[in-house]
C-alpha positions as a Markdown table, in Angstrom:
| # | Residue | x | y | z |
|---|---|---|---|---|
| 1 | Unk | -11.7 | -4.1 | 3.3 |
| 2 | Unk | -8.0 | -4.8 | 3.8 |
| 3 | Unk | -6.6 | -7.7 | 5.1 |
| 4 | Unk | -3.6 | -6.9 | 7.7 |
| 5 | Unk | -1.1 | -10.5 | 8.5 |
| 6 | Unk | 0.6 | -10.1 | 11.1 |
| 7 | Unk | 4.1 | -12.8 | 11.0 |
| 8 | Unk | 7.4 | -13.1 | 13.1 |
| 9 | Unk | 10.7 | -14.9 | 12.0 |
| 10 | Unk | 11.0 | -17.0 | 14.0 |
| 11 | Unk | 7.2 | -18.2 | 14.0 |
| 12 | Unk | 7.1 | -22.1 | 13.2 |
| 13 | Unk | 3.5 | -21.7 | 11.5 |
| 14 | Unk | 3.9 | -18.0 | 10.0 |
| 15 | Unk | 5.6 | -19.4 | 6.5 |
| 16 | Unk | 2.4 | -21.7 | 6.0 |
| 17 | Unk | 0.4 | -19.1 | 6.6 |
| 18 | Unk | 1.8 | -16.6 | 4.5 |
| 19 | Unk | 1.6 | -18.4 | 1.5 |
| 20 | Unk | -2.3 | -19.1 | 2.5 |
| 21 | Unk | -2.9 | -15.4 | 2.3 |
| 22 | Unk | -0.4 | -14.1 | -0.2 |
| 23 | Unk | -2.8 | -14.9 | -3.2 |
| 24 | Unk | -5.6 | -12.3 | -1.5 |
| 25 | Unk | -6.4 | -9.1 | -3.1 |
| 26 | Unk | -5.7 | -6.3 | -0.6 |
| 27 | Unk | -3.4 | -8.1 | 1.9 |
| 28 | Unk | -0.3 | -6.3 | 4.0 |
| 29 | Unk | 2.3 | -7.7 | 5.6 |
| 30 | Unk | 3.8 | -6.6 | 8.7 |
| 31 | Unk | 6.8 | -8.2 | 10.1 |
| 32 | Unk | 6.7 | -8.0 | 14.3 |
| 33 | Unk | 10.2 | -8.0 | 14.1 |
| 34 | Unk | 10.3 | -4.8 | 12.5 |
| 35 | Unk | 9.0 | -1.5 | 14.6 |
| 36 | Unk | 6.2 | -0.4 | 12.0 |
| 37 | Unk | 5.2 | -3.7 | 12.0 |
| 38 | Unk | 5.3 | -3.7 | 15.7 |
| 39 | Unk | 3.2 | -0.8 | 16.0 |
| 40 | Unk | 0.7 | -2.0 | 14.0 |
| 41 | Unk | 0.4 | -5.2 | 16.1 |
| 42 | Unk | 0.2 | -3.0 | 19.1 |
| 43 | Unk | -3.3 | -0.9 | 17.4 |
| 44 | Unk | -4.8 | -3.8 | 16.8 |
| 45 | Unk | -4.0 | -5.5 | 20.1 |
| 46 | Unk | -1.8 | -8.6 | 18.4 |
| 47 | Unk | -0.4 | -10.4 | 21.0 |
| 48 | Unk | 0.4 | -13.7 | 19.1 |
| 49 | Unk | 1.8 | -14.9 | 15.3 |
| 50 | Unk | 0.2 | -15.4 | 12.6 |
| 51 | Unk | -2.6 | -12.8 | 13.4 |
| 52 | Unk | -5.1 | -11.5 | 11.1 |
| 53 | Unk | -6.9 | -9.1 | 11.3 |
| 54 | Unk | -9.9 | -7.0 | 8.4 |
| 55 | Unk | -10.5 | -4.2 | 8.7 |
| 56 | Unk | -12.8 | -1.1 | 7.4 |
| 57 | Unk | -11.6 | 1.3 | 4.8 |
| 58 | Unk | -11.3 | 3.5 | 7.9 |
| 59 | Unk | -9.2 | 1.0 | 9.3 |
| 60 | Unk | -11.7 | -0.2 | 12.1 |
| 61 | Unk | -11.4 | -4.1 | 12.8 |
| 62 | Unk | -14.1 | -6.2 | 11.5 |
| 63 | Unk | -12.7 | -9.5 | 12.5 |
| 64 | Unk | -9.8 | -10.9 | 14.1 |
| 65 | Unk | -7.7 | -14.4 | 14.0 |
| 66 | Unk | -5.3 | -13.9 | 16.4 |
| 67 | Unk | -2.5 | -17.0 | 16.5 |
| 68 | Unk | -3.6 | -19.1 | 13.9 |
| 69 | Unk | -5.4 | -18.3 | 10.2 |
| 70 | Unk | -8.3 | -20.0 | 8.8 |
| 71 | Unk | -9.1 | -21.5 | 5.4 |
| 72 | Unk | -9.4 | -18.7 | 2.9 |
| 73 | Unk | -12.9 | -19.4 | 2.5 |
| 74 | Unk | -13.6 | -18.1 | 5.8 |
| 75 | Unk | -11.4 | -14.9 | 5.5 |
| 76 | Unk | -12.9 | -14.5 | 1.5 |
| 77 | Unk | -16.2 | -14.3 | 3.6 |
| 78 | Unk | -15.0 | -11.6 | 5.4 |
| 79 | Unk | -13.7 | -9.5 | 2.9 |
């Protein structure tokens, strides 16, 4: 299972969020500002930041939070 954040600049709750997910095995970052990021956002269907989203090893969603993140007992549930 990989964890995919999804985070904008100019997001007023992205920073928070970050750091709530940075210490999680298996997490990538992609910027919406950036076009691979942005192309990511568009597979999964993320519309709003911070967006996470699991997903398979074959890179099927599981589970999606899409503008806001939970605790990280939630997502450690997940994953």
């Amino acid at each position: 299972m990989t964890l995919k954040f999804f985070w904008k600049k100019d997001c007023p709750k992205c920073p928070s969020a970050k750091a709530r997910v940075s210490d999680i095995e298996n997490v990538q970052f992609y910027n919406l500002d950036e076009p691979d990021g942005l192309a990511e956002a568009a597979f999964y269907s993320v519309m709003s930041t911070p967006s996470v989203v699991i997903s398979n090893d074959s890179g099927a969603e599981v589970v999606a939070f899409r503008g806001d993140v939970p605790e990280n007992k939630v997502l450690q549930k997940w994953l």
